[in-house]
ZAVO-134215 format. One record per residue (C-alpha): x, y, z; residue number from 0; residue in three letters. Coordinates in Angstrom, 1 decimal, padded with zeros to 4 digits. Layout:
- X;Y;Z;NUM;ALA
...
// end
This chain:
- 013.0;000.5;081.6;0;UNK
- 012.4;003.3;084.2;1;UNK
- 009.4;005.1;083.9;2;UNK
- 010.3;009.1;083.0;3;UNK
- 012.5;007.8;080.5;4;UNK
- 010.9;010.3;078.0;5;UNK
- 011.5;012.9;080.1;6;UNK
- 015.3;012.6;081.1;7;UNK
- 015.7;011.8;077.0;8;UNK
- 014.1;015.2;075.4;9;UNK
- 015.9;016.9;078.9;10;UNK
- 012.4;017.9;079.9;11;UNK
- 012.8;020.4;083.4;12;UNK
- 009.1;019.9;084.7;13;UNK
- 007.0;017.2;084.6;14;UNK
- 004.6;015.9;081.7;15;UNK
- 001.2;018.0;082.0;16;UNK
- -000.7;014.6;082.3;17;UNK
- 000.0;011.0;081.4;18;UNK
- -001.8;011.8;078.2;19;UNK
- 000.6;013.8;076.9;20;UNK
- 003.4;011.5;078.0;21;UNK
- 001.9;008.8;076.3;22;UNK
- 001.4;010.6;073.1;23;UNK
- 004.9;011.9;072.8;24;UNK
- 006.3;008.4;073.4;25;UNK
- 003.9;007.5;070.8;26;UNK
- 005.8;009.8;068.1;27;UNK
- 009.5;009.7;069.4;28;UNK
- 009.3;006.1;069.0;29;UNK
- 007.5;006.3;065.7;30;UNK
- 010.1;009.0;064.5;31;UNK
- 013.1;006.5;065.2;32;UNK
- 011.4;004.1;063.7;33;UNK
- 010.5;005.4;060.8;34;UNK
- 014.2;007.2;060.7;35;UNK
- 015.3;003.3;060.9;36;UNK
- 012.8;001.7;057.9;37;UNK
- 013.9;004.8;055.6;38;UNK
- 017.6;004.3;055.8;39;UNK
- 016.3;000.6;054.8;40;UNK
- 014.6;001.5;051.7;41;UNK
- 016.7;004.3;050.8;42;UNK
- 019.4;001.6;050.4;43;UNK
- 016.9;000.1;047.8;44;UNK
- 015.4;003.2;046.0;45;UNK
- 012.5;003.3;047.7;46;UNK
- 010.6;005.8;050.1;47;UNK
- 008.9;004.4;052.8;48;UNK
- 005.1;005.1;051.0;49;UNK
- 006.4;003.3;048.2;50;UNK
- 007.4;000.0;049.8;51;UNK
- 004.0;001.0;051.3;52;UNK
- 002.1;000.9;048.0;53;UNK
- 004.1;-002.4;046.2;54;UNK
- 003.4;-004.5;049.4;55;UNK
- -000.3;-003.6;049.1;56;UNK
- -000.4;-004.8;045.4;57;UNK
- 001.6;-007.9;046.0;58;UNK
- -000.6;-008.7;048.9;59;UNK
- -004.0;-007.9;046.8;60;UNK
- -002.5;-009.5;043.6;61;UNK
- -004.4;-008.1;040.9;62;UNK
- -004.5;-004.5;039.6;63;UNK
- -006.2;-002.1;042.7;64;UNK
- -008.1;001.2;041.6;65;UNK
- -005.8;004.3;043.2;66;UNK
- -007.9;005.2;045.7;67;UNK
- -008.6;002.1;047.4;68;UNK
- -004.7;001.4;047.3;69;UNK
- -004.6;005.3;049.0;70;UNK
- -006.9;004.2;051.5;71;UNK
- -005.2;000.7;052.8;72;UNK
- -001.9;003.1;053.4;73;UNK
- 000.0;003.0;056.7;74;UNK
- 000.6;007.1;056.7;75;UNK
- -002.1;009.4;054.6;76;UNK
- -000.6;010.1;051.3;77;UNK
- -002.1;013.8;050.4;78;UNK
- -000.7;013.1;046.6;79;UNK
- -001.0;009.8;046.1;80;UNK
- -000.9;010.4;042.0;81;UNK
- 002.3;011.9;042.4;82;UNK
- 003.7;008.8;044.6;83;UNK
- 002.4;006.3;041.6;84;UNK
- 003.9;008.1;038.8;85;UNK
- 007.3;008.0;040.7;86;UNK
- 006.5;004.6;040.9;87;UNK
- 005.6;004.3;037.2;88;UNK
- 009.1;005.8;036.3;89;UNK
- 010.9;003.5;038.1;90;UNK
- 008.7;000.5;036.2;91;UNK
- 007.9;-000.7;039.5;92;UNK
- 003.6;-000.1;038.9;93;UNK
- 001.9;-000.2;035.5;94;UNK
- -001.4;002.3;035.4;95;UNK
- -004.6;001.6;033.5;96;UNK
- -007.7;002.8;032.8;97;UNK
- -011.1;001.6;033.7;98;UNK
- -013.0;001.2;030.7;99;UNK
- -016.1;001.2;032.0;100;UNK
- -015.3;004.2;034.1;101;UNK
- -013.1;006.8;032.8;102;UNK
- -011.9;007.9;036.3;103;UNK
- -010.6;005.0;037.7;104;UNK
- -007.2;004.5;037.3;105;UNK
- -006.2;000.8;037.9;106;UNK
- -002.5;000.0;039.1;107;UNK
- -000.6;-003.2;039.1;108;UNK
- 002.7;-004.5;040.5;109;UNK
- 005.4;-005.3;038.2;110;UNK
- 007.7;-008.2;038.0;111;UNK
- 010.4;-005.9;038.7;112;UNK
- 008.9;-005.0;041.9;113;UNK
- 007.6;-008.4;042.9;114;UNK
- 011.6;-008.8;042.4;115;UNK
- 012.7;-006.1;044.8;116;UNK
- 010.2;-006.9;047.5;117;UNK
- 011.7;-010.4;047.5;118;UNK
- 015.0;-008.7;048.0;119;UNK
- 013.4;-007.1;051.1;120;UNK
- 011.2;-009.2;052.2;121;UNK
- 014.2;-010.4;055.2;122;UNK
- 015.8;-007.1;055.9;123;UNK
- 012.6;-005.9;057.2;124;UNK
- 011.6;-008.5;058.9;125;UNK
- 015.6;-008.4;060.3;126;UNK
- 014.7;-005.1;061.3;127;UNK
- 011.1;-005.6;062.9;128;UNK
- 013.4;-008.3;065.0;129;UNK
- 016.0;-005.6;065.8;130;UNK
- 013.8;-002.5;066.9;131;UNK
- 010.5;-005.1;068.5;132;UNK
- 012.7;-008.2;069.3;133;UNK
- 013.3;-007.9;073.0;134;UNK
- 009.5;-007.4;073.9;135;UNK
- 007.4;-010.8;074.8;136;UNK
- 005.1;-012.0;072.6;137;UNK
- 002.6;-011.2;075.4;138;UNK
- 004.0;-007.8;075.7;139;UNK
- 003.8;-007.6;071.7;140;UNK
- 000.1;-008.7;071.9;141;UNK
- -000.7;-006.1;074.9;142;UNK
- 001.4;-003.0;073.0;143;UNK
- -000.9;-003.5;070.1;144;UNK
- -004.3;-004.2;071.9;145;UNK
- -003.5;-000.7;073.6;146;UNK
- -002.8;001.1;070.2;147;UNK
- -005.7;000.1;068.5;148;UNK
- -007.7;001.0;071.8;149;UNK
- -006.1;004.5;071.3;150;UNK
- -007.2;004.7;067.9;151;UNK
- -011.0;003.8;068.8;152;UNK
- -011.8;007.4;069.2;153;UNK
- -010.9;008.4;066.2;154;UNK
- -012.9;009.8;063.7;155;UNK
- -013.3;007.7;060.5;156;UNK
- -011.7;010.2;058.1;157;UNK
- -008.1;010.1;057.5;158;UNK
- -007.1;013.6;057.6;159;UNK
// end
C-alpha cells in the first residue's frame, strides 16, 4: 500500500496539514467502512450494531448486568442506552429487572432467544473480521493494535 493513499481516495488537492491529521482521518474512513460492513451484517439479522453490542456483553458476563455497567463496557457511547434495551426488550432478546434492594438499578439479562441468534452469528462475524483484517500479519495485527491503544492513552477517562 502506497503511502498518500488517503489523500488520492477523498481526491484531496494539498497535502494533509500534519501526519496527525492524516492519521486520524484514516482512523475514521476505515472505521466508517467498517462499520458500513458489520451493519449490513446485522441488519440481515434484525439487529443494530449497539445491539449485537449489548447481547455479546451479557452472553460474555452470563448473569443479569445492572444497565449502566452494560452502558459502560460498550464499544461506541450509547447517549440512550434505555431506549436501545427496551428495543431490545420488544424483540424478547433482554429481560429487565429490578434491584430490590435498590429501586434504581435496573438488572438486564440475555434471553435464550438471543443466546440463539448470537450462535447464528457467532461465524459471520468472525467470516467478516477474516474478510476486512485477514490479509494483515499476525505481527502487523499485534502492532495496529499496540498503536491504537497508545492513541487512546491520552484520553480523558470520561466517555463523552
Amino acid at each position: 500500500m502506497k503511502s498518500g493513499q488517503l489523500q488520492s481516495e477523498l481526491k484531496k488537492k494539498r497535502p494533509f496539514d500534519s501526519p496527525e491529521q492524516e492519521a486520524l482521518l484514516n482512523i475514521l474512513r476505515t472505521n466508517d467502512q467498517f462499520q458500513n460492513r458489520f451493519g449490513r451484517l446485522f441488519r440481515a439479522y434484525g439487529l443494530t450494531s449497539s445491539q449485537y453490542n449489548v447481547l455479546r456483553i451479557l452472553r460474555g458476563e452470563g448473569k443479569p448486568m445492572p444497565c449502566l455497567d452494560v452502558a459502560e463496557r460498550m464499544i461506541q457511547v450509547v447517549p440512550a442506552i434505555t431506549g436501545l434495551i427496551d428495543r431490545l426488550e420488544r424483540q424478547e432478546l433482554v429481560s429487565r429487572q429490578r434491584c430490590s434492594e435498590d429501586r434504581r438499578v435496573v438488572y438486564i439479562e440475555i434471553t435464550t432467544k438471543a443466546l440463539n441468534l448470537l450462535k447464528k452469528l457467532d461465524q459471520p462475524v468472525m467470516d467478516l473480521h477474516k474478510r476486512l483484517m485477514g490479509h494483515l500479519t499476525r505481527t502487523e495485527l499485534k502492532e495496529l493494535s499496540r498503536l491504537l491503544e497508545k492513541s487512546r492513552t491520552n484520553l480523558p477517562e470520561t466517555r463523552d
